[in-house]
C-alpha positions in Angstrom: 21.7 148.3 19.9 21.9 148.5 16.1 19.1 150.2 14.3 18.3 146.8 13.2 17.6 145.4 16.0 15.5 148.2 17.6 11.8 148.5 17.4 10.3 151.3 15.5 9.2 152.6 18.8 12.4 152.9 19.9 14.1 154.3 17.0 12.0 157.1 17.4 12.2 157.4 21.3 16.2 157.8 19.8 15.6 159.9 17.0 13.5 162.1 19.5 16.4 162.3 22.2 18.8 163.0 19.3 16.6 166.2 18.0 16.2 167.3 21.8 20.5 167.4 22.3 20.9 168.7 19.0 18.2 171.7 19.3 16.7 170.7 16.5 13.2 171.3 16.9 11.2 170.2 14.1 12.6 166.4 14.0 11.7 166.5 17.8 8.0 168.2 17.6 7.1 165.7 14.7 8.8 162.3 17.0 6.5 163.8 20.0 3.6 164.1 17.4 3.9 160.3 16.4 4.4 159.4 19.8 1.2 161.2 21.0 -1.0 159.6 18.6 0.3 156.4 19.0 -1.0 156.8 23.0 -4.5 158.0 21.5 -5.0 155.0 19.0 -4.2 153.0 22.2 -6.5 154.7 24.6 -9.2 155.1 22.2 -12.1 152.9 22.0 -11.9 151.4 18.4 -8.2 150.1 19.5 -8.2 147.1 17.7 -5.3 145.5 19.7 -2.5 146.5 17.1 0.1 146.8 18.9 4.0 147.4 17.9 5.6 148.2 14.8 2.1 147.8 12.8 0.6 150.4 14.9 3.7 152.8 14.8 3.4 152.2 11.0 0.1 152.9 10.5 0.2 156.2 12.3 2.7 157.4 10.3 1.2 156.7 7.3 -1.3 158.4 8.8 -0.3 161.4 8.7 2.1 161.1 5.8 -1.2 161.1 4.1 -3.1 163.7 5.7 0.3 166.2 5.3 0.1 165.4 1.5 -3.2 166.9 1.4 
């Protein structure tokens, strides 16, 4: 499956597995990071029902915000 054709989700379920074989630990703590508060914003109570690559996206940029602080 071309990158293209893969959902943000699992492009970074990839990217993640790639960090892990490669031992590269930062790209793999920040892909488990994402990937936990993605679950949050879906278990929490103000989930709105965004569901895909909009809510992938918008936890990113999430915390691309918050780290630019």
């Amino acid at each position: 499956m071309s990158d293209e054709t893969m959902t943000l989700e699992q492009r970074i379920n990839q990217r993640m597995k790639d960090a892990m074989r490669a031992k590269d630990g930062p790209t793999k703590d920040l892909m488990r990071m994402i990937k936990s508060e993605v679950t949050k914003q879906i278990t929490s109570k103000q989930h709105k029902g965004q569901e895909g690559d909009e809510l992938w996206l918008m936890v990113i940029e999430a915390y691309v915000k918050s780290s630019q602080k």
